[in-house]
Every structure is written in structure tokens, then in C-alpha cells.
N, C-alpha and C positions, 0 to 999 in steps of 0.2 A: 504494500500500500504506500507507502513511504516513498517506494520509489520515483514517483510521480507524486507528489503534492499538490495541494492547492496552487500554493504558487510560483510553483514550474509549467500548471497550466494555463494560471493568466501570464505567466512570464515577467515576473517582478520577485522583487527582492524580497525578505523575509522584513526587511526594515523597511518598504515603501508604506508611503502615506496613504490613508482612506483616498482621498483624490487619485495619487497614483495607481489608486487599484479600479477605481472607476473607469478612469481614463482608460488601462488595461484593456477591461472587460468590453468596451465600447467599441474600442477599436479590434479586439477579437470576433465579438460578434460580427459587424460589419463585415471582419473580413469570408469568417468561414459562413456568412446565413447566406441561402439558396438564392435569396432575393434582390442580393446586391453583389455577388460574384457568381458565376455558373463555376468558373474554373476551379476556384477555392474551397467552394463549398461544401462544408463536410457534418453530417446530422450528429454522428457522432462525440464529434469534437465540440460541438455546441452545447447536448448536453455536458459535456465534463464542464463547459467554459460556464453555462446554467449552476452547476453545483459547486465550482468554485467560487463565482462571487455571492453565491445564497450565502455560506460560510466567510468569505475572507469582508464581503461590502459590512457584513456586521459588524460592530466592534465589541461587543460583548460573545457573538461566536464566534470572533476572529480569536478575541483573547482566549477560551474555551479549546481553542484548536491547536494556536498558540504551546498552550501547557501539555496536550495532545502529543505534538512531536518533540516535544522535549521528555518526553515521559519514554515515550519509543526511542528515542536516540540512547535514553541512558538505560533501555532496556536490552537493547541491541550489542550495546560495550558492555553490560556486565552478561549478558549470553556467550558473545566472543569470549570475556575472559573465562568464563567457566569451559569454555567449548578449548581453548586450549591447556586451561592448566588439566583438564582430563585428560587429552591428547599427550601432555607432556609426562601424566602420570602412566600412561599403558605406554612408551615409550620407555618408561626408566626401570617398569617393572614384569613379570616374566607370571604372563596368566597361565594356568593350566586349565587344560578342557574342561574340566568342571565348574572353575573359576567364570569361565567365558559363558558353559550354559545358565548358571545362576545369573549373572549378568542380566543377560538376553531374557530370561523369567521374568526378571524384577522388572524390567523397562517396561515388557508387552501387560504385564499386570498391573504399575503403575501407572504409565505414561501410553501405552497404543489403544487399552481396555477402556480405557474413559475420553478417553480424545473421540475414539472411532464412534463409542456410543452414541456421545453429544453433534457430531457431526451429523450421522447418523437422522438425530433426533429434527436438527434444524433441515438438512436437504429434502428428508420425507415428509416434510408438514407443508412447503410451501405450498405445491401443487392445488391442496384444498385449499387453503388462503384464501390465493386467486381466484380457486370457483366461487367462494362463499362471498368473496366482493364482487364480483364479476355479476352478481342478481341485481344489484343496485349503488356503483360506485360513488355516489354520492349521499348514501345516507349514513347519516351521522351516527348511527349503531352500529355500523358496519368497518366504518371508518374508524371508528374504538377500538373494535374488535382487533382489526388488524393492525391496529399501532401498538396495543397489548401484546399481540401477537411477536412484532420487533424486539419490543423490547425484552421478552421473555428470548429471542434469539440473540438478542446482545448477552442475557444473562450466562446463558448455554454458550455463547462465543468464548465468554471470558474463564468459566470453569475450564475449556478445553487448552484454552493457551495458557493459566496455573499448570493442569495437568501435566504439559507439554514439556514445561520449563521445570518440570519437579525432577527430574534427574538429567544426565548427560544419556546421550541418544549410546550405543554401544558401536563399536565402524562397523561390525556386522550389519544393520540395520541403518547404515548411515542414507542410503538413496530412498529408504519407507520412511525416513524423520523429514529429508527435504522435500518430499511429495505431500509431507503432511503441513511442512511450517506454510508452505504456500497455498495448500488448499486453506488452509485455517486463513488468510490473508485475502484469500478469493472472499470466502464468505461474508468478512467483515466488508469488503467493497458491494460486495451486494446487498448486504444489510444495509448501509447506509443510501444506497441507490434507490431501493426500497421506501427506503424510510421520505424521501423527497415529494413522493406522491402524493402522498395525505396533505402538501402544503399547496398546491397546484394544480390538480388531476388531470397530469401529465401523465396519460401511460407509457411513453416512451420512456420512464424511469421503473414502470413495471417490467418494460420487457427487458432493459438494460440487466436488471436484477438477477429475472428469470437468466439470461446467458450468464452473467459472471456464477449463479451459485450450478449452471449447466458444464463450466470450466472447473469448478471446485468438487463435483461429483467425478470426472473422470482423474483428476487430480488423486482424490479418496480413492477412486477402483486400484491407478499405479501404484500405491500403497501398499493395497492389499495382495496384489500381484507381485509384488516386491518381496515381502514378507514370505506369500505362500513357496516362494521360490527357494528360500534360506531353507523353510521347516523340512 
């Protein structure tokens, strides 16, 4: 998620001013909307340029987002550092075969078992979501519902990334943990893509959602594919 930002999307600096991000967004739009460049134009891009200034034109959720990437950047360095001081410790030390299967137990029992659940949990639900708004997208029960429904996936996001970061991944399992960190990154982007509809009733931020948690399920299959290949 991170790797692309809000504002690597509108293309300013992390220190520009409310104006500068206006000006930004103005001049994005313009350039990628259908209606004022055929050449440039791109639908895609528009929504991202839509959900970066909903967030960065704010300044109460600019600040919110603000503390957002700094929370990730120091979650990121202290993950590297754990990811090498383990690295550095099965480097200096001599595991034996049963060393390595305990290992590989504790991970798939603490960390693959509850990630895979919760995943799991949120990619199977959406599908009904969608039908259950889909009767009537603008009633405001409906519209509850499914915002309930978010946030109950933010909640389920966040238990699987504690899970995730509850031990060092083992290098046997090292290609089913990077299949997982990014599926789990997929989802949060669709969550939040999601989450934009109930402000606008844009469905082009349903369907955007629909594909990213469609890239986060084949994501979760390499995973499991991965895995079932070690066992």
C-alpha cells in the first residue's frame, strides 16, 4: 500500500501546502478526465486521483493519514530488523531436522492458522455484501449495514497483520509469508476503496474493491500452493 501513496498520486511532496495539493488534484484531473484529453485519459487513475484528495484536501484526514505512514514506516524498520536479526541468528546457528520441523509447526499454528482464517473470513463475505446493497444502494439501512460490515473487515485486517508479525516467517516458508504480506496489503486497499462508496455512490469504487480483494484471493491460493508444496 505504501508503495504508492496518496501523495505520489497527486505528485507533491509530503510537506506541500493545502493549496498545493489542490492545485495538484486540478491539474490531474484535467489532465487524465475523458473530457478534456482523449489521449491522456485514464478512468483508473482518476479514481486513485478521486481518493487521494478525498484524504490528502482534508486537513484533519490529511493529519489522520499523516500519522498512518509514519506508523507503517516504523512498522516496516522494526519488521526488517526482526527479519534480519532472525536471519542473522539461523546463520550463526546449526538447526537440526527437528529443530527446523518445530519451527515450521509453531509458524503454520501461530502465524499461517489465523492469518489464513481471517482472510479467509473477509474475501468470503464480500460477495453477499454487494448483493445485499445491490437491492437498494441508497438506503440508509443498507448503507449501515455495509459500512458495519468495513469496519468489522478493518477489524479482521488488523488481527491478521498482529498474527502475521507474531513470529519471524521460517526461509522454508519464506515465498507463502511474501504471498501473504501482500495479499494482506491487497485487502487493506480494497477495504479502503470500499469504504469511499458510502461517501458518493460511486460504484466505480465498488468494482475497484471487488478487483483488488479479486488480486488478494489469488494472492491467498499462491500461498497455499506454496505451502502445500513444502508439506
Amino acid at each position: 500500500m505504501m508503495a504508492s501513496n496518496h501523495y505520489d498520486t497527486l505528485d507533491v511532496n509530503a510537506a506541500a501546502s493545502q493549496a498545493e495539493i489542490k492545485q495538484a488534484y486540478r491539474r490531474l484531473v484535467k489532465k487524465f478526465h475523458p473530457d478534456s484529453h482523449q489521449d491522456t485519459a485514464d478512468h483508473e487513475q482518476i479514481i486513485r486521483i478521486n481518493a487521494a484528495y478525498e484524504v490528502l484536501g482534508d486537513v484533519q484526514k490529511r493529519q489522520s493519514y499523516d500519522e498512518q505512514l509514519l506508523t507503517q514506516k516504523t512498522t516496516r524498520r522494526e519488521r526488517q530488523q526482526r527479519t534480519t536479526a532472525a536471519q542473522n541468528q539461523y546463520r550463526t546457528s546449526r538447526q537440526t531436522g527437528r529443530d527446523a520441523d518445530e519451527e515450521l509447526a509453531r509458524w503454520l499454528h501461530q502465524v499461517y492458522q489465523p492469518v489464513n482464517r481471517l482472510i479467509c473470513r473477509i474475501l468470503n463475505s464480500l460477495e453477499e455484501q454487494i448483493e445485499n446493497l445491490a437491492a437498494d444502494p441508497f438506503d440508509d439501512e443498507l448503507l449501515g449495514d455495509f459500512e458495519d460490515y468495513l469496519q468489522s473487515c478493518r477489524d479482521w485486517l488488523k488481527q491478521a497483520q498482529v498474527a502475521f508479525r507474531s513470529l519471524p516467517n521460517p526461509p522454508s516458508v519464506a515465498g507463502a509469508a511474501a504471498h501473504l504480506y501482500y495479499c494482506l496489503n491487497q485487502v487493506g486497499d480494497g477495504i479502503e476503496e470500499l469504504s469511499y462508496f458510502p461517501l458518493n455512490y460511486d460504484d466505480r469504487y465498488l468494482h475497484m474493491g471487488q478487483e483488488l480483494f479479486r488480486i488478494a484471493a489469488g494472492l491467498h491460493c499462491e500461498a497455499q500452493e506454496s505451502l502445500e508444496a513444502i508439506a
